[in-house]
C-alpha positions in Angstrom: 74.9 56.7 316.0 77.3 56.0 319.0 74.6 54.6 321.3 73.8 52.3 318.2 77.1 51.1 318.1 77.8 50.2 321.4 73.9 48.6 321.6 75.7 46.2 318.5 78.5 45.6 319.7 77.1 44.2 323.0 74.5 42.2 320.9 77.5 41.0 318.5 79.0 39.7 321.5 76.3 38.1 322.7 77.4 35.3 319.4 79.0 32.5 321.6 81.0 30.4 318.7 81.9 28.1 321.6 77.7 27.2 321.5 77.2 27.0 318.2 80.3 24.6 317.8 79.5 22.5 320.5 75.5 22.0 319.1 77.2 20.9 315.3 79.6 18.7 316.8 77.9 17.1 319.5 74.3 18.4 320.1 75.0 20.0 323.6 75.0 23.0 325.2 79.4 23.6 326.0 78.1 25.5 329.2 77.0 22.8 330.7 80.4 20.4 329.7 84.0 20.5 330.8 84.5 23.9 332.9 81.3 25.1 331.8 82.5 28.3 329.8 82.0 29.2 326.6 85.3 29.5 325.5 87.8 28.4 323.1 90.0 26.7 325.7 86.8 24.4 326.7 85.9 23.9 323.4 89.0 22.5 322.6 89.1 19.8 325.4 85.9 18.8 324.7 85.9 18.4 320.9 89.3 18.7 319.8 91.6 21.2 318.1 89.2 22.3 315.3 86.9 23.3 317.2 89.3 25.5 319.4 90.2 27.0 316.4 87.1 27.8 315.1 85.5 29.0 318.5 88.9 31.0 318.9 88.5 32.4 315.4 85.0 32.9 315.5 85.4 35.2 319.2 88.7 36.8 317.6 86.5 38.1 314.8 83.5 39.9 316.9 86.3 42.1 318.8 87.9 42.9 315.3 84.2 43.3 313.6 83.6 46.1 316.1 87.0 47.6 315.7 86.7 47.8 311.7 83.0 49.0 311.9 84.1 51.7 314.3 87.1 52.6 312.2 85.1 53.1 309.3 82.8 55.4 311.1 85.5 57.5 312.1 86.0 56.9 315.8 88.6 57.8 318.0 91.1 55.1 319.7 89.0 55.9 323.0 85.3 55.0 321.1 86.3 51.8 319.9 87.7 50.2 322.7 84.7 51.4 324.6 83.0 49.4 321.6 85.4 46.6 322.2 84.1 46.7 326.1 81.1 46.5 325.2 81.5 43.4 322.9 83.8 41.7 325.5 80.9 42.2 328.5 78.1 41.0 325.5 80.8 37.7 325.0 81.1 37.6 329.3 77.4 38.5 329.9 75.3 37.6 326.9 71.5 38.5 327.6 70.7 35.9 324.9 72.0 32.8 327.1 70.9 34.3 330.7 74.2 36.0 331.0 76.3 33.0 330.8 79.1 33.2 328.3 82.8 32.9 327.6 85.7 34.6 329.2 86.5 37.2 326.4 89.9 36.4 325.8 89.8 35.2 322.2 87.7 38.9 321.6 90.0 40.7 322.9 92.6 39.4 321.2 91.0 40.2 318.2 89.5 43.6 318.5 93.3 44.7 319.9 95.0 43.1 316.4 92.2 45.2 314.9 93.1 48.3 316.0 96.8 47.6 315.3 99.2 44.7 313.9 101.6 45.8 317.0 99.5 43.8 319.2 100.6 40.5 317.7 104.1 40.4 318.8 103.5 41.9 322.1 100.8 38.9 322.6 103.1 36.6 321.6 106.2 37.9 323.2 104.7 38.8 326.3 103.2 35.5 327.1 106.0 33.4 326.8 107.9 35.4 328.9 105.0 35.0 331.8 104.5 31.5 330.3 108.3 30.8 331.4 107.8 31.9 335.1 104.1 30.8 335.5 103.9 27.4 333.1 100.5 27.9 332.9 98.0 29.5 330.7 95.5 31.3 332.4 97.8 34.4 334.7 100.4 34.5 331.9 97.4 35.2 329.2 95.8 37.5 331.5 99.3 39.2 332.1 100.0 40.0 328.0 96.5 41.7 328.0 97.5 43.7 330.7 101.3 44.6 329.3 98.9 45.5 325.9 97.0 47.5 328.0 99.9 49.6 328.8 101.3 49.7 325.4 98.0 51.7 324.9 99.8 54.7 327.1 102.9 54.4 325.1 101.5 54.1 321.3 98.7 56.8 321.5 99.9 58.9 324.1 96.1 59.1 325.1 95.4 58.9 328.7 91.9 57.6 328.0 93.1 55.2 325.4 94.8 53.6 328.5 92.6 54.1 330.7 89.9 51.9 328.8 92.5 49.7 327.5 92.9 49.3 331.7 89.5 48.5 332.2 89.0 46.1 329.5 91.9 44.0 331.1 90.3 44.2 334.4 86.7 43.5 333.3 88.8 40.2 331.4 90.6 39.0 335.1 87.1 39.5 336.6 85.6 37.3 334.2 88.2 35.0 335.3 87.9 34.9 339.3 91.3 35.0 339.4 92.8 36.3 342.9 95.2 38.2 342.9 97.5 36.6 344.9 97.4 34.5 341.9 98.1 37.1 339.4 100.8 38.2 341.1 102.2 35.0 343.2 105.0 32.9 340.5 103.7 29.1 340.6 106.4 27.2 341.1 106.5 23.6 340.6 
């Protein structure tokens, strides 16, 4: 039953809303517009707001699908964010598209509200704080998954709980190519 779940979860992720958007509103393919990604952030420079809010919405709910699934079948912390790795890397690396997807952001996001409402503030908290010193989107985004990642340590006192909550965040930056030097480096303008 496990190995089924993860199989789904990675096949769930392989959904790119950022695609299916982009054919309804404009007949083309969003990898191949813009910055080429998949994401919600593309989507939304290409064809306006409503369609970052559905693509956003739309990833959001594959992480948090998994999570609930997973919850119902009784899983431990450490099982469904392995289920939520495996969604994220079906979102990043989707068989279905020749391994070209999104970023995994927006799934994130949503699997982590899924497993619990904490998450929102410290999303929202967290960012603007890195938001403040790096006035962009991209490191101080990547920064509140990784301060969530750690909250992991402190709310369920479960060292693999972390640990995966760890690798999810780093499987995110990597999706990113972002240097670290960047990550760690304040812009300043």
């Amino acid at each position: 039953m496990l190995v089924l779940y993860f199989i789904s979860a990675y096949l769930l992720g392989n959904l790119l809303f950022g695609v299916i958007i982009g054919r309804i509103l404009s007949g083309t393919d969003i990898r191949s517009e813009g910055s080429q990604n998949a994401g919600a952030r593309n989507a939304g420079r290409l064809y306006g707001k409503k369609a970052f809010v559905l693509t956003f919405l739309g990833d959001a709910l594959k992480g948090a699908a998994v999570i609930i699934t997973g919850k119902l079948l009784g899983y431990s912390t450490a099982v469904l964010l392995a289920g939520l790795l495996f969604v994220c890397i079906g979102h990043i690396k989707p068989l279905v598209f020749r391994f070209k997807g999104g970023k995994g952001i927006s799934t994130l996001i949503g699997g982590l509200i899924a497993i619990h409402w904490l998450f929102v503030p410290i999303i929202i908290v967290s960012f603007f704080v890195f938001y403040l010193l790096y006035r962009g989107f991209t490191v101080p985004g990547l920064l509140s998954l990784t301060v969530c990642a750690f909250a992991f340590f402190l709310m369920e006192k479960d060292v693999w709980s972390g640990c995966l909550a760890l690798l999810l965040v780093a499987v995110i930056i990597l999706a990113h190519r972002v240097s670290w030097r960047e990550f760690l480096v304040r812009k300043t303008k």
